[in-house]
N, C-alpha and C positions, 0 to 999 in steps of 0.2 A: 457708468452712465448715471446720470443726474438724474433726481426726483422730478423736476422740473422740466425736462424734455420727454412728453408725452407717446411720441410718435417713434414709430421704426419706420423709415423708409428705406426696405434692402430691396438692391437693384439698384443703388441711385445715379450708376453711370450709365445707364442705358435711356435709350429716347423718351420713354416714358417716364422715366423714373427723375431726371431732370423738370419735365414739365407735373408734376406732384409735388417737387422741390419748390416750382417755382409761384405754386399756387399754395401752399406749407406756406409762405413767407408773407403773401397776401392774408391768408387769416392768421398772420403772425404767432404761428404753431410753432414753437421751440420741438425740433428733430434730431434723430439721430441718423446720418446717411450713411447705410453699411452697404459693404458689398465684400465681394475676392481680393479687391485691385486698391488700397488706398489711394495709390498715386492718378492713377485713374479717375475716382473721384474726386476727389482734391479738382482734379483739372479741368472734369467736366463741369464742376458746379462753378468756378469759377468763369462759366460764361453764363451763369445764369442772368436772366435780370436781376439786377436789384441785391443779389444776393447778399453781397455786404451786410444790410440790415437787416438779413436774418440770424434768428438764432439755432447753429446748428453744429454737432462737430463728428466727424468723420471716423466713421471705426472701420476696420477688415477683419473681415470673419469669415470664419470656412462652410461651406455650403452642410453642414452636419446638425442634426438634432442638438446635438448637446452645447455646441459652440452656439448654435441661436437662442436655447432656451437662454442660457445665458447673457448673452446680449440683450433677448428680449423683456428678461428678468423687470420688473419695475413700471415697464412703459403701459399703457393702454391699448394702446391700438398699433397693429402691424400693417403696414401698404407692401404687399409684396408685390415688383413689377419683373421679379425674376421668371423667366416663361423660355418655351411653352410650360406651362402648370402641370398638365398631362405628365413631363417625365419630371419637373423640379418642384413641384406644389405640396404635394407630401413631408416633405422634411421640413418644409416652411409653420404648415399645417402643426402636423404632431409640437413643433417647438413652442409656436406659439400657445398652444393647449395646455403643455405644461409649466409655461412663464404666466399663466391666468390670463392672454392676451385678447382681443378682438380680432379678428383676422379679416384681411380687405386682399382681393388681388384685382390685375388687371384681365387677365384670361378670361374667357366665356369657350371654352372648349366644351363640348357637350360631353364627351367624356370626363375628364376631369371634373363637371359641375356635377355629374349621376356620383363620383367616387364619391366627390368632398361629402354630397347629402346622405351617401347610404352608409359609407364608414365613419365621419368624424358628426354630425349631423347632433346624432342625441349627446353622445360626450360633449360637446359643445354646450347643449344646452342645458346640461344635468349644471354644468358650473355657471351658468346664468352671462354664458358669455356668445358671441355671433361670430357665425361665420357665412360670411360672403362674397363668394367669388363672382367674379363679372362684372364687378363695380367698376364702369367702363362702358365708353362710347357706344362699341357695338354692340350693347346688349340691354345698358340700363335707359338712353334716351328713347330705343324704339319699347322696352316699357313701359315707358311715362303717357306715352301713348296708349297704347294698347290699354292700360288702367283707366285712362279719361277716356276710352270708347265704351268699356263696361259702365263706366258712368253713365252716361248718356243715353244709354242704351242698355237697359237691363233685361232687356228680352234675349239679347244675344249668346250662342254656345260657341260661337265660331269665331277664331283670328287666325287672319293672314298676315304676315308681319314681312316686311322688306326693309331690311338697313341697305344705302349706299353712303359709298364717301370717292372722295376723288382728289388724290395724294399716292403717295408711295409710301407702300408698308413699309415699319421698321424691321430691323434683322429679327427683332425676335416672331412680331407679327407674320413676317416669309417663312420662318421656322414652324411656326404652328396652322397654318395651311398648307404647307408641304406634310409636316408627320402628325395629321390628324387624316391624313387618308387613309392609313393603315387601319381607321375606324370605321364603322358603319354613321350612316349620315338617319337620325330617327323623327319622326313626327307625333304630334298626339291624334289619336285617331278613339271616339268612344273611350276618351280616358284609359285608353294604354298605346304602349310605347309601339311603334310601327317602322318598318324600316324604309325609306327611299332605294328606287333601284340605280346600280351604279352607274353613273355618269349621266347622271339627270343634269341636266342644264334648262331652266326658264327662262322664256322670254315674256320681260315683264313692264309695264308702261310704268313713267314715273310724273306726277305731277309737276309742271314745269319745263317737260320736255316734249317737243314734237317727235320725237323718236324712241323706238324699244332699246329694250339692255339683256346681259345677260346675267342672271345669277343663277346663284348655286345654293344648295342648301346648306354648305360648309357644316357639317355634323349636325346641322339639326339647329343649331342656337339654344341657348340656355334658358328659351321660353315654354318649350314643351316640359323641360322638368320643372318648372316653375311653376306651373298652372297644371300639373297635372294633380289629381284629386282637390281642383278648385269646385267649390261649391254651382257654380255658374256654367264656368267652359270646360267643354270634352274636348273640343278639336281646336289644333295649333300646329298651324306650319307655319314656320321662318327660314327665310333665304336672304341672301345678301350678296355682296360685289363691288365690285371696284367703277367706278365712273368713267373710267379710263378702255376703251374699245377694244385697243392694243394692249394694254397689259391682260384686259381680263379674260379675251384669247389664248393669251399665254400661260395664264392658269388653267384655263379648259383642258388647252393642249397638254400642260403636265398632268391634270388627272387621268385622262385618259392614256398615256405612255404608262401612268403608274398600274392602270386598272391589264392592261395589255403584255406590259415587260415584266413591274417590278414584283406585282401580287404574287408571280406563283415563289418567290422566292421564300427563305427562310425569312422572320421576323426579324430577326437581327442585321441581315443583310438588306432587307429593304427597310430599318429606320436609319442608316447608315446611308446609306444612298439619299433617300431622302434627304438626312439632312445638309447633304456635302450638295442634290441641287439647292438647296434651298439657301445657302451662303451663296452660294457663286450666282443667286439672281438677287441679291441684296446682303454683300456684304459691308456696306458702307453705311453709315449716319444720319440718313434723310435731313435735307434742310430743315430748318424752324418752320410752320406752316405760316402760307401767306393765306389771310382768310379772304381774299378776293379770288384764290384759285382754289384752296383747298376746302370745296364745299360737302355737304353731307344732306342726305335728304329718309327720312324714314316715315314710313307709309304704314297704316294699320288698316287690315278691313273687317268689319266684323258682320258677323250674321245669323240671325236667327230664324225661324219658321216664317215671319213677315219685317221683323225688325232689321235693321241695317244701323252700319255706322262707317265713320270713313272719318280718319285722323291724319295729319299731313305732321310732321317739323321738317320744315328749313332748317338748316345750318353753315356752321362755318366750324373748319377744325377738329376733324374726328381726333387727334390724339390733344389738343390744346380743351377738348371737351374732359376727356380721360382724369387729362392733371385736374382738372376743375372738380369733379363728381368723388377721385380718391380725395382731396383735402378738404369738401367738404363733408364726407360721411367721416373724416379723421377727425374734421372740426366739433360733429356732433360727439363724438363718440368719447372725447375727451373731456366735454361738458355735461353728458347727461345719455344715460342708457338707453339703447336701440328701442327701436320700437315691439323688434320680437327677436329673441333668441333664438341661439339655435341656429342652424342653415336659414338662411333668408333672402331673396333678392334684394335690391338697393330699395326697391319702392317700398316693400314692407318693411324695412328695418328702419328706414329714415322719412320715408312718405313720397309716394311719387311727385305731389303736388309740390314739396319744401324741393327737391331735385329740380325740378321746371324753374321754380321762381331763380334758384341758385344758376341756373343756365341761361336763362332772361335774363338777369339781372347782369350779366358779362357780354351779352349781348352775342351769345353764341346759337343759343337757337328762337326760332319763331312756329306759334304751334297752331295750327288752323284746325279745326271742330268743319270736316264739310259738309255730314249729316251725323 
């Protein structure tokens, strides 16, 4: 690998990992796109847009510490879009640590974001380098919010947070709400960790729509460990869902088969299961997102003893957000050092605000202030 290609993009055959490619070439980021499958890659990029006039070239490498430190030998910054993170995010992690790398995924798994901050967290930042998973739709737009309600509103200790989007998960996204069940789902409550009881489902209103929805707490979201021991906020709950009526019944329906059938089993037999349903309801490639249908909407509420605050974004394109948010925190990171070392969310490492302008600016989301 060249001096000159800054970037690891491993995953880059996978849904996500294409649209980071495709957004790599927009801030004209010379990459490296690794994965298991050369030919695979090779094939997938070559429908990307544009790609011709990127600079990028293809390596296969085996999912192992040692084969990635190497690869990642050199580069700055690593987009990992290989997931779930929960069982694949660790050998990404440790490799990049030892290549001196930055480390970016797509995941916001609540598990996996408590590992990365309690085991890799200070080594990270003892060598002055970031680590930040969740750099990603579901987790860092409805941040950007939730930051600009603190703003506005400094009285407040309280966020409620809801992401939706309405699209069809990728295989990897059906993989990581199928075997994140085997987890407990957590909130912040008084600045520490709380658990939700199983098979919580809310019914939740969404600005823009004459009708309720269903979500779920999907592990909690990677806001409670983010804001936990914030100077400001004690309490954070976050929930999120799918747009879709019918599909998101059919996840209800599998938590609860899981919570019913699959719990009393051994671990190994139920992440096994898991994930053979979680292929057979999304074994295929999701089209490219139309942003007339595939919209997103995330909702902040905040509150304090009399203060209130209430933050809306519209959008378009939960995973075409994703590629936008990895290649622009790859774009910083390549020019000029995070804003904070160490484990970090997207907003602090790179500025909630520089995030928003970057999503405006593509015309992917719109953010309403309603108090």
């Amino acid at each position: 690998m060249t001096e000159k290609r800054p970037v690891v993009l491993y995953g880059a055959s996978g849904f996500s990992g294409r649209l980071v490619a495709e957004f790599l070439r927009e801030y004209k980021l010379p990459f490296v796109a690794a994965g298991r499958d050369r030919a695979k890659i090779e094939d997938v990029l070559e429908h990307v847009p544009g790609i011709s006039t990127a600079d990028y070239e293809v390596v296969e490498v085996g999912h192992s510490v040692d084969e990635l430190a190497e690869l990642f030998a050199g580069a700055r910054v690593v987009c990992n879009t290989v997931g779930p993170c929960f069982r694949y995010g660790a050998t990404v992690v440790e490799a990049a640590l030892l290549a001196g790398c930055h480390y970016l995924d797509t995941g916001g798994e609540t598990p996996w974001v408590r590992t990365a901050k309690h085991d890799w967290g200070e080594r990270f930042a003892e060598r002055g380098l970031l680590l930040a998973p969740a750099t990603a739709y579901m987790s860092a737009t409805a941040e950007i919010a939730a930051r600009i309600a603190i703003e506005n509103a400094p009285g407040i200790d309280t966020l409620e947070i809801l992401s939706m989007f309405k699209g069809n998960p990728s295989y990897g996204s059906t993989q990581t709400v199928y075997g994140q069940l085997v987890f407990e789902s957590i909130y912040l409550e008084d600045n520490e960790y709380r658990t939700w009881p199983p098979l919580t489902v809310l019914d939740v209103t969404i600005p823009g729509s004459i009708t309720t929805h269903s979500a779920l707490p999907w592990g909690g979201f990677p806001h409670p460990v983010w804001f936990k021991d914030h100077p400001q906020i004690a309490n954070v709950r976050a929930f999120g869902g799918i747009l879709d009526p019918i599909v998101m019944q059919g996840v209800i329906a599998g938590e609860r088969d899981y919570v019913e059938k699959l719990k009393p089993l051994p671990l190994e037999e139920q992440e096994r299961i898991l994930s053979e349903l979680a292929a057979a309801a999304q074994s295929a490639t999701p089209p490219r997102e139309n942003r007339r249908e595939n919209r997103t909407v995330d909702v902040v509420m905040g509150r304090g003893n009399l203060e209130t605050a209430h933050v809306v974004v519209h959008g378009t394109g939960a995973y075409l957000q994703t590629g936008l948010i990895q290649a622009f925190a790859a774009h910083h990171l390549t020019f000029q050092p995070p804003r904070k070392v160490g484990f970090a969310s997207p907003g602090e490492a790179f500025g909630h605000v520089e995030l928003l302008k970057a999503l405006e600016g593509y015309g992917f989301v719109k953010l309403r202030v309603v108090s």
